[in-house]
N, C-alpha and C positions, 0 to 999 in steps of 0.2 A: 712465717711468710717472709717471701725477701723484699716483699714492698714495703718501701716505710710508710707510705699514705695508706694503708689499708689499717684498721681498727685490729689491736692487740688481741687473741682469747679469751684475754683477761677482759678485756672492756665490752667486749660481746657479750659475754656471761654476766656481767654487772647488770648491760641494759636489760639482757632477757627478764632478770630480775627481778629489777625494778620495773619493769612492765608486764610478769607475770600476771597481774590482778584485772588486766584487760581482759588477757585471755582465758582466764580462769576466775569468772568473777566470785564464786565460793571463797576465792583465796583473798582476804583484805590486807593483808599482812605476811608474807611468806616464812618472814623469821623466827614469829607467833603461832601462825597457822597450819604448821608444818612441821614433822619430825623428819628431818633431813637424816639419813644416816649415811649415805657418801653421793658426790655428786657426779654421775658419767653426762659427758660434756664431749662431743666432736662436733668439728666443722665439716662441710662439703662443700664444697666450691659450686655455684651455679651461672649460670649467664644468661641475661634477658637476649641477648642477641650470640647462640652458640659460633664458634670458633668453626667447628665443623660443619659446613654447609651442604645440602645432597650435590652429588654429580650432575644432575638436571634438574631444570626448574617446572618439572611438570610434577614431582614427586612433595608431597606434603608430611615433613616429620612431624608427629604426635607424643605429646607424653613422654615416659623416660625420649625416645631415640631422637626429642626436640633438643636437647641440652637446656631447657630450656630450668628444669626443676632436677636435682638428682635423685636418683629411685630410691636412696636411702636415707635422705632427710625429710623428703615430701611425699612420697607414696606413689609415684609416676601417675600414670595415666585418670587413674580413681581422683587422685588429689586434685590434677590438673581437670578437670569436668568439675569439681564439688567448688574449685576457686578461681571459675574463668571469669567472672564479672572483675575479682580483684584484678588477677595478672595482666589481661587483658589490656590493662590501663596504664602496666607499670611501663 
Protein backbone atom coordinates (compact mmCIF):
# COMPACT_ATOMS: atom_id res chain seq x y z
CA UNK A 1 0.00 0.00 0.00
CA UNK A 2 1.52 3.60 -0.59
CA UNK A 3 0.09 4.93 2.62
CA UNK A 4 2.34 4.68 5.42
CA UNK A 5 -0.56 5.15 8.07
CA UNK A 6 -2.39 2.27 6.98
CA UNK A 7 -1.37 -1.15 8.99
CA UNK A 8 1.35 -3.42 7.01
CA UNK A 9 -0.16 -7.29 5.76
CA UNK A 10 1.99 -8.36 7.85
CA UNK A 11 0.36 -6.69 11.01
CA UNK A 12 -3.27 -7.47 9.79
CA UNK A 13 -2.41 -11.25 9.56
CA UNK A 14 -0.81 -11.07 13.22
CA UNK A 15 -3.99 -9.33 14.59
CA UNK A 16 -6.36 -11.78 12.63
CA UNK A 17 -4.46 -14.14 14.52
CA UNK A 18 -4.32 -13.45 17.55
CA UNK A 19 -7.87 -12.75 17.53
CA UNK A 20 -8.77 -15.81 15.75
CA UNK A 21 -10.35 -17.46 19.06
CA UNK A 22 -13.16 -14.80 19.25
CA UNK A 23 -14.25 -15.71 16.10
CA UNK A 24 -13.70 -19.15 16.28
CA UNK A 25 -14.22 -19.99 19.71
CA UNK A 26 -13.39 -24.02 19.15
CA UNK A 27 -9.90 -22.50 18.49
CA UNK A 28 -8.20 -21.63 22.02
CA UNK A 29 -4.82 -21.63 20.62
CA UNK A 30 -4.25 -21.55 16.87
CA UNK A 31 -0.59 -22.51 16.92
CA UNK A 32 -1.77 -25.78 19.02
CA UNK A 33 -4.98 -26.21 17.61
CA UNK A 34 -4.37 -26.19 14.28
CA UNK A 35 -2.41 -27.96 11.52
CA UNK A 36 -1.68 -25.00 9.28
CA UNK A 37 -0.24 -26.34 6.08
CA UNK A 38 0.19 -23.00 4.14
CA UNK A 39 -1.56 -19.76 4.70
CA UNK A 40 -3.57 -17.96 1.59
CA UNK A 41 -4.05 -14.48 3.03
CA UNK A 42 -5.53 -11.30 0.55
CA UNK A 43 -6.73 -8.03 1.34
CA UNK A 44 -9.82 -6.07 -0.28
CA UNK A 45 -10.04 -2.71 0.10
CA UNK A 46 -13.63 -1.55 1.47
CA UNK A 47 -15.14 1.73 2.54
CA UNK A 48 -17.73 2.68 5.11
CA UNK A 49 -18.42 5.73 3.21
CA UNK A 50 -17.88 4.46 -1.03
CA UNK A 51 -15.92 6.85 -3.30
CA UNK A 52 -18.61 6.20 -5.83
CA UNK A 53 -21.78 7.79 -5.20
CA UNK A 54 -25.21 7.16 -7.50
CA UNK A 55 -25.87 9.92 -10.05
CA UNK A 56 -29.13 10.81 -8.21
CA UNK A 57 -30.02 10.80 -4.75
CA UNK A 58 -33.35 8.97 -5.20
CA UNK A 59 -31.40 5.66 -6.07
CA UNK A 60 -30.35 3.44 -2.92
CA UNK A 61 -26.96 1.23 -3.40
CA UNK A 62 -27.26 -2.14 -1.65
CA UNK A 63 -24.70 -4.81 -0.90
CA UNK A 64 -21.89 -5.45 -3.22
CA UNK A 65 -23.03 -2.14 -5.62
CA UNK A 66 -22.95 -0.09 -1.88
CA UNK A 67 -18.90 -0.21 -1.85
CA UNK A 68 -19.81 -0.63 1.18
CA UNK A 69 -18.42 -4.48 1.93
CA UNK A 70 -16.40 -6.13 -1.12
CA UNK A 71 -18.18 -9.21 -2.69
CA UNK A 72 -15.07 -11.09 -2.34
CA UNK A 73 -14.16 -10.75 1.28
CA UNK A 74 -17.64 -10.38 2.71
CA UNK A 75 -20.23 -12.10 0.68
CA UNK A 76 -22.06 -8.91 -0.71
CA UNK A 77 -25.63 -8.67 -0.28
CA UNK A 78 -26.24 -12.21 2.08
CA UNK A 79 -23.38 -10.95 4.38
CA UNK A 80 -24.45 -7.40 4.41
CA UNK A 81 -28.48 -8.58 5.94
CA UNK A 82 -26.73 -11.33 8.23
CA UNK A 83 -24.41 -8.24 9.77
CA UNK A 84 -26.48 -5.02 9.67
CA UNK A 85 -26.87 -4.55 13.47
CA UNK A 86 -22.84 -4.60 13.44
CA UNK A 87 -22.14 -2.35 10.26
CA UNK A 88 -24.89 -0.30 10.74
CA UNK A 89 -23.08 1.24 13.60
CA UNK A 90 -19.64 1.43 12.14
Amino acid sequence: DASPDRPSLTTLMDDYWEQLPIYQPSISDPETDLDVQRVLFAYFPTFKDSPLQPQWSRLLAVGDASGIQSPLSFGGFGALTRHLERISTA
